[in-house]
DRENGU-520341 format. One record per atom (N, C-alpha, C): residue in three letters; y, z, x. Coordinates in steps of 0.05 Angstrom, whole numbers, plus 5000, padded with zeros to 4 digits. Layout:
<rs>
ALAYZX ...
</rs>
This chain:
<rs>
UNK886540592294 UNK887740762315 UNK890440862305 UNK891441112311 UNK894041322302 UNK895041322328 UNK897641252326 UNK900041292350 UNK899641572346 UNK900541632372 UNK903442002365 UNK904941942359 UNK905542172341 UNK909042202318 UNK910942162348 UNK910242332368 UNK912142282395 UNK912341962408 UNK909441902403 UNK910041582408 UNK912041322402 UNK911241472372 UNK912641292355 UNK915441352364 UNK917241622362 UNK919441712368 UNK920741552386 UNK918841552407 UNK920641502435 UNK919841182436 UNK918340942418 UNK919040742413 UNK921640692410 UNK923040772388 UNK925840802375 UNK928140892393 UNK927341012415 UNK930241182429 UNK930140932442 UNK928940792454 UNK928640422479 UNK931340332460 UNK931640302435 UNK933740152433 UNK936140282421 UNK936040572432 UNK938240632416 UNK941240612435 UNK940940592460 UNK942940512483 UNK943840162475 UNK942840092462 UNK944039782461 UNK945839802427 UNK944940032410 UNK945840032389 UNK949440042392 UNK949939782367 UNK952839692376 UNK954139752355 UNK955940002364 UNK958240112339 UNK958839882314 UNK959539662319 UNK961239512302 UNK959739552279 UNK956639562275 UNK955339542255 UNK956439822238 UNK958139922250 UNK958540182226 UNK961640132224 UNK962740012202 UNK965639892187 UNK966340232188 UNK969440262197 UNK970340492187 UNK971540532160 UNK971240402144 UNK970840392112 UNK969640482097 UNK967240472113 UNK964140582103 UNK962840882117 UNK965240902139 UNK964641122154 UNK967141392149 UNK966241592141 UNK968241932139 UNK970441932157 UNK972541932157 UNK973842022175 UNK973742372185 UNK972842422209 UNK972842722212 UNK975342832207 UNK976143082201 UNK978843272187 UNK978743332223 UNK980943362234 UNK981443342264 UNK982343622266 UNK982943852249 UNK982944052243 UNK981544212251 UNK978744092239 UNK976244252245 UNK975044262277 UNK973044362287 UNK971544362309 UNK969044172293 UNK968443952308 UNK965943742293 UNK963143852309 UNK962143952300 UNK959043972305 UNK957443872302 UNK954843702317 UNK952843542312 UNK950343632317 UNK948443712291 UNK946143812302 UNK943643662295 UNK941943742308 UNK939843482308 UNK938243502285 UNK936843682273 UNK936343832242 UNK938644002231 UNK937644002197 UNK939244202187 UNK939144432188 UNK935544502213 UNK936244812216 UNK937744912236 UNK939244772255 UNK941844762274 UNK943644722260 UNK944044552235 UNK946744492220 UNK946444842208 UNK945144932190 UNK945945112179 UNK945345352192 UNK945145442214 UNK946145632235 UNK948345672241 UNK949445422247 UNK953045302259 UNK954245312236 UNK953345232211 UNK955245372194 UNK954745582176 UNK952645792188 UNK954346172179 UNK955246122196 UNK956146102216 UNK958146162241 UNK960246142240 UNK961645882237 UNK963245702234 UNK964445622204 UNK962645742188 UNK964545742158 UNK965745432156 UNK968245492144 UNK969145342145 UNK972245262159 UNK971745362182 UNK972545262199 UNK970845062218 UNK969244952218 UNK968544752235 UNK966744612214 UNK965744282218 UNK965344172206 UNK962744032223 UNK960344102202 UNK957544032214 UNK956543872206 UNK955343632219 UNK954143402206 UNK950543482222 UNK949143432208 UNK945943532214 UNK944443182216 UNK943743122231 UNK942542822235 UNK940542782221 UNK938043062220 UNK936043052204 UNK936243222175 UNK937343242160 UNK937043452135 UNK936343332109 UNK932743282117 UNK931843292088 UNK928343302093 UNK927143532081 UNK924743462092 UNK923043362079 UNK924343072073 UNK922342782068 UNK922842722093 UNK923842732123 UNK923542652142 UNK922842822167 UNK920342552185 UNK919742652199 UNK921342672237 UNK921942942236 UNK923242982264 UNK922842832286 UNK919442812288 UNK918142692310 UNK917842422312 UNK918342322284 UNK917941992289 UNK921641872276 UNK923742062282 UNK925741942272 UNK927641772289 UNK928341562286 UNK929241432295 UNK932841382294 UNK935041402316 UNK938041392315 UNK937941182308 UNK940441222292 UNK941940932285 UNK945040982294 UNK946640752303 UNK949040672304 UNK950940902291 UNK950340962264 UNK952141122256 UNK951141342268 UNK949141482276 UNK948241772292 UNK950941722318 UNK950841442334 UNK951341462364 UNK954941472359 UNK956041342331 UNK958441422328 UNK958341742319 UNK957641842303 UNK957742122297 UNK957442322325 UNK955642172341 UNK955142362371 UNK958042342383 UNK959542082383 UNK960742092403 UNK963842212397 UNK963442262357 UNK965342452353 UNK966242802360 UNK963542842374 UNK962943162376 UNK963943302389 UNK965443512374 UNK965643772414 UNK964143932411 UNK961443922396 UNK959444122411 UNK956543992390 UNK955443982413 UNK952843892398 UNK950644052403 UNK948944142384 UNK946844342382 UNK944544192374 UNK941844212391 UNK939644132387 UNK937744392391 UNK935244242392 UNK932344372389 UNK931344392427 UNK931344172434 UNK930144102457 UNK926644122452 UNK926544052490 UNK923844132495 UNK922543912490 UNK922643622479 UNK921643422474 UNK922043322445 UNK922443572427 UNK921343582399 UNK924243322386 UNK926843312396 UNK928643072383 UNK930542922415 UNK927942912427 UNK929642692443 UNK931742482441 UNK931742412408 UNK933242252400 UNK936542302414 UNK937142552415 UNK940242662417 UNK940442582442 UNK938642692458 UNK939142632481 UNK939742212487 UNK938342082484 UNK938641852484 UNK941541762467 UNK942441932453 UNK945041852436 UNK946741982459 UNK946842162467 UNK949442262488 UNK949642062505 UNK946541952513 UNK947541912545 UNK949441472535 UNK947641472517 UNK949341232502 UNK951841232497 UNK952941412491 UNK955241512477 UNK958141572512 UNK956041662518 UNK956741822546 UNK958142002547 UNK958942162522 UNK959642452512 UNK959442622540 UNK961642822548 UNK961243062564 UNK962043292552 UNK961343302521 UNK961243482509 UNK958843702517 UNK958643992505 UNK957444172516 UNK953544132494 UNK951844072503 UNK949944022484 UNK948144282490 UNK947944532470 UNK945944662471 UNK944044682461 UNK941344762467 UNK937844712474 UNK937644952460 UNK935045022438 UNK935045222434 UNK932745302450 UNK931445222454 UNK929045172478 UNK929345402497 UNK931545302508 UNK932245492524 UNK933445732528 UNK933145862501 UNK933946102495 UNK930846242493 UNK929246112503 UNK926746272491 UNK924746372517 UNK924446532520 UNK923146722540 UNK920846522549 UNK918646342530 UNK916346292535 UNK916845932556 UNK920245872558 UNK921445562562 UNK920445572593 UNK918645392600 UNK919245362631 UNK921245452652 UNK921645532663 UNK924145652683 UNK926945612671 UNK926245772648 UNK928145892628 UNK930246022651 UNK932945882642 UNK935445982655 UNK936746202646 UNK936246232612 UNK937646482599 UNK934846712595 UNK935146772624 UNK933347142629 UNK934047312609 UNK932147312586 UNK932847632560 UNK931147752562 UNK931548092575 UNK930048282569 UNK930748432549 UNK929148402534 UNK929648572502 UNK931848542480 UNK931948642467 UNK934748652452 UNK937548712464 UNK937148872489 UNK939148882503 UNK940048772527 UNK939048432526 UNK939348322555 UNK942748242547 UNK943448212575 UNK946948102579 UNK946347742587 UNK945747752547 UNK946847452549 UNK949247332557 UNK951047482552 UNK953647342555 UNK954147252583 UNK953147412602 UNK954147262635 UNK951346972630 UNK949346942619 UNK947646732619 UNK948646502604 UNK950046602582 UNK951146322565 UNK953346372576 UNK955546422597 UNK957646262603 UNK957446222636 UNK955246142645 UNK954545962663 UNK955245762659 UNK956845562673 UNK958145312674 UNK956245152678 UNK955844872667 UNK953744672673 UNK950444782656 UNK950544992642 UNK946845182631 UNK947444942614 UNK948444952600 UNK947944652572 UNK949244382576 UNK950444332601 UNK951044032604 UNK949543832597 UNK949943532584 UNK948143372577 UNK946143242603 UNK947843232620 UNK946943122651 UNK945443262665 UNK944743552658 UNK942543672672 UNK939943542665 UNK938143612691 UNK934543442681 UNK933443602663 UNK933643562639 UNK932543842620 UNK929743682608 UNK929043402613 UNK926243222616 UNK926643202584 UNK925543002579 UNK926442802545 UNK923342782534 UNK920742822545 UNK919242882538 UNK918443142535 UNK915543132510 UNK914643362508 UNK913543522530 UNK913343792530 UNK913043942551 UNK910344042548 UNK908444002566 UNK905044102568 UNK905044392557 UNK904044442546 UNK902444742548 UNK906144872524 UNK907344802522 UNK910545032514 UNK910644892486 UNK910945072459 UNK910845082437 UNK913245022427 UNK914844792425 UNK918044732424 UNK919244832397 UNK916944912383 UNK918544992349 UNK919745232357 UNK921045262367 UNK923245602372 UNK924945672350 UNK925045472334 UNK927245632308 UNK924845812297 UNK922245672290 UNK920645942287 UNK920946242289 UNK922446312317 UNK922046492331 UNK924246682326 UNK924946892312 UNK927947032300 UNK928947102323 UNK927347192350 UNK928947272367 UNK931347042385 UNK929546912392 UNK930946602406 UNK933846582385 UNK932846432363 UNK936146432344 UNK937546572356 UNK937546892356 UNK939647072357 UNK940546982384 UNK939346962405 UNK940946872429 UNK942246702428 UNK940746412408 UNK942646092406 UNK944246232392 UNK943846342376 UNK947546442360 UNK950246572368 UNK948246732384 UNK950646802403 UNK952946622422 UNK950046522427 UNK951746182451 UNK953146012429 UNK952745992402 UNK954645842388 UNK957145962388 UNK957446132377 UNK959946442371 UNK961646372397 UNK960546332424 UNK961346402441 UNK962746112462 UNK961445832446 UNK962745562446 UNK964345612418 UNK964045632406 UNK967145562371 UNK968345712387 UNK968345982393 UNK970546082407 UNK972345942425 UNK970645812449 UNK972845732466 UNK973445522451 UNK973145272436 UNK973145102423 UNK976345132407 UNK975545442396 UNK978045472369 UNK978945752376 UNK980645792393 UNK980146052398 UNK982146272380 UNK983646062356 UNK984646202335 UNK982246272315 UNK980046292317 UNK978646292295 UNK976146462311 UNK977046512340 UNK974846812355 UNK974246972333 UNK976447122314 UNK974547342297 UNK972847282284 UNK973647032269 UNK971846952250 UNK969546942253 UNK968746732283 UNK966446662290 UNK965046952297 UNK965447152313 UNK964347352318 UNK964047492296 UNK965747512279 UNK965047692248 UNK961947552228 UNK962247282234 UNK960147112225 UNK957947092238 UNK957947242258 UNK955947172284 UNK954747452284 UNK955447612289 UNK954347932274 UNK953547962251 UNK954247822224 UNK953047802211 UNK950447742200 UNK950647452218 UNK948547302223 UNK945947492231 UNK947547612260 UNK945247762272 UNK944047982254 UNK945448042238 UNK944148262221 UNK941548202198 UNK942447952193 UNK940447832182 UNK937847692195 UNK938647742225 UNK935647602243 UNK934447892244 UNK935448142242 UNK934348352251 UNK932948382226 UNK933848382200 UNK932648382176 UNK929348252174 UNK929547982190 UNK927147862185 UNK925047942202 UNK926248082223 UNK924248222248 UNK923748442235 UNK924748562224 UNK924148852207 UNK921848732194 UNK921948522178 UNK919248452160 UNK916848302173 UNK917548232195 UNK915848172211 UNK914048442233 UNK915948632226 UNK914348852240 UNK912249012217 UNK914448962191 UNK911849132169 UNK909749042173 UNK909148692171 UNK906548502169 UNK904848592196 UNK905648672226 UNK904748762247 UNK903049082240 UNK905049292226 UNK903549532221 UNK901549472204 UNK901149362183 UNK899249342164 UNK897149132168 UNK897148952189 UNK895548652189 UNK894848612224 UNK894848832243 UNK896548592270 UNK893448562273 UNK892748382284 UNK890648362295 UNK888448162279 UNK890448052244 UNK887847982241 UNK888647562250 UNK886947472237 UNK887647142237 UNK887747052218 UNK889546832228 UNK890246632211 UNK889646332232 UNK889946172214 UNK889045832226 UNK891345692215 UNK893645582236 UNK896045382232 UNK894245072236 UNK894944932223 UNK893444732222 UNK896144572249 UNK897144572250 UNK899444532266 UNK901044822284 UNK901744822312 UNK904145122321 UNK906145112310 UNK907144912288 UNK909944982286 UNK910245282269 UNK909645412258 UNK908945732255 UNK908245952276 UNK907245822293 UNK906146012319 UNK907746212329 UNK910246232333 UNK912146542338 UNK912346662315 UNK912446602298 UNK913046702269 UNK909946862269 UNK908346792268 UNK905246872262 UNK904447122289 UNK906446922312 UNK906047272328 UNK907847392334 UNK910447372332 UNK911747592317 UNK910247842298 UNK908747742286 UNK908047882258 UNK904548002266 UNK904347982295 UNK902748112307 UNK899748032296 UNK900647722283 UNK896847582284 UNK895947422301 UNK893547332309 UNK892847172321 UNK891546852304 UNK893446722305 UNK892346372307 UNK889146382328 UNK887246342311 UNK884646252317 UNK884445942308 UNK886045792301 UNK885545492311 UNK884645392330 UNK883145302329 UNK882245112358 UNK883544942374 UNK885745012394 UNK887944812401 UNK887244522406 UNK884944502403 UNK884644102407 UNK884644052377 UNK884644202354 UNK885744072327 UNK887644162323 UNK889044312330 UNK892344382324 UNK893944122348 UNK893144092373 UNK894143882396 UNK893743562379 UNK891243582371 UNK890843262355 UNK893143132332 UNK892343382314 UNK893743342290 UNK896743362292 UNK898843572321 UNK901743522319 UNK901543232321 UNK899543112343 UNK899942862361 UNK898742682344 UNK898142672327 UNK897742472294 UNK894542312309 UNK892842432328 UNK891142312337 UNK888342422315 UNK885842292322 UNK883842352306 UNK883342602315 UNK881942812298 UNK879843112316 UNK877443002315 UNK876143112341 UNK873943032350 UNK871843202330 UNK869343062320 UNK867543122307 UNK866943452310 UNK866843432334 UNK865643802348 UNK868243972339 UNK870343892344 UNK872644062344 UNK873544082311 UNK871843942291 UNK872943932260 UNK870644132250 UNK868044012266 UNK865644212260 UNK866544552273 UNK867444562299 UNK869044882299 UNK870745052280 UNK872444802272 UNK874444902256 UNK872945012228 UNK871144912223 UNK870544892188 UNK868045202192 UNK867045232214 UNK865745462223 UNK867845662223 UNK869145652235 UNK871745862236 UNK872745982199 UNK873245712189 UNK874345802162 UNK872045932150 UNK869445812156 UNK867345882134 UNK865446232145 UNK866646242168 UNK866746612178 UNK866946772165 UNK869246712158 UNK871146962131 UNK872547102145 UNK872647032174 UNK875047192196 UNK877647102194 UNK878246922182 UNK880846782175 UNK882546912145 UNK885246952151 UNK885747082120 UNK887446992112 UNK889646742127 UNK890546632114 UNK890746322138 UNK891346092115 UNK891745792127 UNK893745702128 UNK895645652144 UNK898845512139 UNK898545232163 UNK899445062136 UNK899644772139 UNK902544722139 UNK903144492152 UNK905444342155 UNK905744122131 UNK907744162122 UNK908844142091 UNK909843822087 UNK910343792117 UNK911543552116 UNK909843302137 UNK907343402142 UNK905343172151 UNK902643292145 UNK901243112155 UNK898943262147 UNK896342982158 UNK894243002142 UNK891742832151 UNK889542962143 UNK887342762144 UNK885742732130 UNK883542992139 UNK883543072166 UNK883243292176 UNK884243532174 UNK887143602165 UNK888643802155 UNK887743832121 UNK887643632106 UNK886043572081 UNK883343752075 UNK882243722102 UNK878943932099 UNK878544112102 UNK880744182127 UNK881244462132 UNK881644582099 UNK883744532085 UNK884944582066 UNK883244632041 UNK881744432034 UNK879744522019 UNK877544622025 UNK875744682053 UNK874944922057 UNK876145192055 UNK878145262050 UNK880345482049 UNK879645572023 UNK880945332009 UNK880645411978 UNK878345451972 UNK875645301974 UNK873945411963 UNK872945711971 UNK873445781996 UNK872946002001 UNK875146291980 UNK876946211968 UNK878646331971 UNK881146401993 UNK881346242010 UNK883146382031 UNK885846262022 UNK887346442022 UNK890246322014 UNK891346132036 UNK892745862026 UNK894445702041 UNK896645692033 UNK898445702055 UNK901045622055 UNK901745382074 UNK904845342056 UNK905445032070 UNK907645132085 UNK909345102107 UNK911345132127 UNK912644872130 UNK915944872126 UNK916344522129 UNK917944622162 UNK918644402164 UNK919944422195 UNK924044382193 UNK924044362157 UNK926544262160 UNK927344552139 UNK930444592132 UNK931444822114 UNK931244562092 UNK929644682070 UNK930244572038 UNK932044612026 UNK932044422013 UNK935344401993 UNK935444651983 UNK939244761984 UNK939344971969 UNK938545241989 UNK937645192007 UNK937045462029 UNK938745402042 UNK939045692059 UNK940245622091 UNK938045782114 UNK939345802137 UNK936145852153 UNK935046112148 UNK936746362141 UNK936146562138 UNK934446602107 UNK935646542096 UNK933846542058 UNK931946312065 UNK930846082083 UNK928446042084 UNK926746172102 UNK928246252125 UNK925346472146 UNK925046712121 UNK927146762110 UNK926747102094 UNK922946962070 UNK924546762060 UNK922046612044 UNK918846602049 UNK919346502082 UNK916646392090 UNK914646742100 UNK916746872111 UNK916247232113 UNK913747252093 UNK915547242064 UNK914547422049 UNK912547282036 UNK913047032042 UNK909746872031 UNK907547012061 UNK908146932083 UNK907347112092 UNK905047332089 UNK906747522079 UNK905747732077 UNK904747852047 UNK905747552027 UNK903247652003 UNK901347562004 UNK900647292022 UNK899047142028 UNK896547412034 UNK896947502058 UNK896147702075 UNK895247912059 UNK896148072033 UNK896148332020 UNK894648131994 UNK893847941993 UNK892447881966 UNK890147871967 
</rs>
């Protein structure tokens, strides 16, 4: 029998409220530069958002950055709940996907400002930040008092039916970026240009990746692909394809559970169609059922790609979405 990766997760948060500072010697622990604005993000693809933004004026520690680790089954430690309780602004994922943070604030008892990227995203359950189009007026939505407090019920489990990988998604970022630009500001408010000069920038480069996500739409929309996992799923429709996975083996396999005989026998019908044109697997888990998918692919010829959930060494978030694009779309043109 296979736990869920979420299972396992939320084993590990039960004891992270009893976790007792002393075990972290300040000898062995950084002193933060008190200079800076300290930022805590729950992956490195929140760490390296916050810093194009923030340059180097603020100083970002990322809890998860390396993808030999898994998000869903990671577990705080003592030095996470000191690093949390150093923070004036902490940036997560939400939606279920790193509950961990949440269980470190409320340990910590931080009333620092914690923003969700979750909730920058149109598809979030009774989504508070309303964006119509490119031109919605974020700014009266992100400076609502209390929208990212740690103490609101924003629920520490996964959410039924809502796809929590939103860094996926180029549009969502651009809104969390904004709401960053728009906390360093009040945070540092000698360093407003910077952040907004960095923050437009930024945005120019989310528009860049939507630009390549619209070529892949004129030339491809409509056809399929099979994520062996959603963490690709905005990215894939963005780019105007449709995921024909069978959601009880994409639901099994995030949730590390077995696929049912019928639902492996669908899947392998599906690949062996020839309606499928390209396969993207998760880089950083997988199973013995993602394994068959996989080599039914290959033998058919169908190109696979791997998607990790974390920024790889040497990237930042923009040069890896620009990356995964264009695999993407040779995948698709080969």
């Amino acid at each position: 029998m296979r736990f869920s990766r979420r299972f396992s997760a939320l084993l590990g948060l039960a004891a992270v409220s009893a976790l007792s500072l002393v075990g972290c010697a300040p000898a062995s622990t950084a002193t933060p530069d008190d200079d800076s604005v300290h930022v805590v993000a729950s992956t490195n693809v929140y760490g390296s958002i916050v810093e194009a933004i923030g340059a180097d004026r603020v100083e970002v520690t990322s809890l998860i950055d390396s993808i030999s680790q898994d998000p869903h089954a990671y577990e705080a430690s003592a030095r996470d709940q000191l690093t949390i309780s150093r923070a004036d602004l902490i940036v997560a994922n939400g939606g279920g996907y790193d509950s961990f943070v949440d269980a470190l604030v409320d340990a910590t008892g931080t009333d620092v400002d914690v923003l969700r990227a979750v909730e920058f995203s149109h598809d979030y359950p009774d989504a508070e930040h309303a964006h119509v189009g490119d031109d919605a007026d974020h700014d009266d939505a992100g400076a609502q008092e209390g929208d990212h407090d740690h103490g609101a019920d924003h629920g520490h489990d996964h959410i039924e039916g809502f796809n929590e990988h939103v860094w996926y998604d180029p549009h969502t970022v651009a809104h969390l970026a904004e709401d960053i630009v728009q906390h360093l500001s009040e945070l540092d408010p000698e360093g407003a240009s910077v952040y907004e000069a960095n923050g437009e920038e930024f945005g120019a480069g989310i528009a860049e990746l939507e630009a390549g996500l619209a070529e892949i739409a004129a030339a491809h929309e409509g056809e399929q692909v099979f994520g062996t996992e959603p963490v690709p799923s905005y990215l894939t429709a963005a780019a105007g394809l449709v995921d024909a996975a069978p959601a009880a083996f994409t639901e099994a396999v995030e949730e590390g559970q077995d696929v049912s005989p019928a639902t492996l026998l669908e899947a392998r019908r599906l690949i062996e169609s020839g309606d499928v044109r390209v396969v993207i697997a998760n880089a950083q888990t997988g199973g013995a059922e993602t394994n068959e998918v996989i080599g039914w692919s290959e033998a058919r010829g169908i190109p696979v790609l791997e998607f990790t959930e974390l920024v790889p060494d040497g990237e930042t978030y923009l040069t890896w979405m620009s990356a995964n694009i264009d695999a993407l779309a040779g995948a698709l043109n080969s």
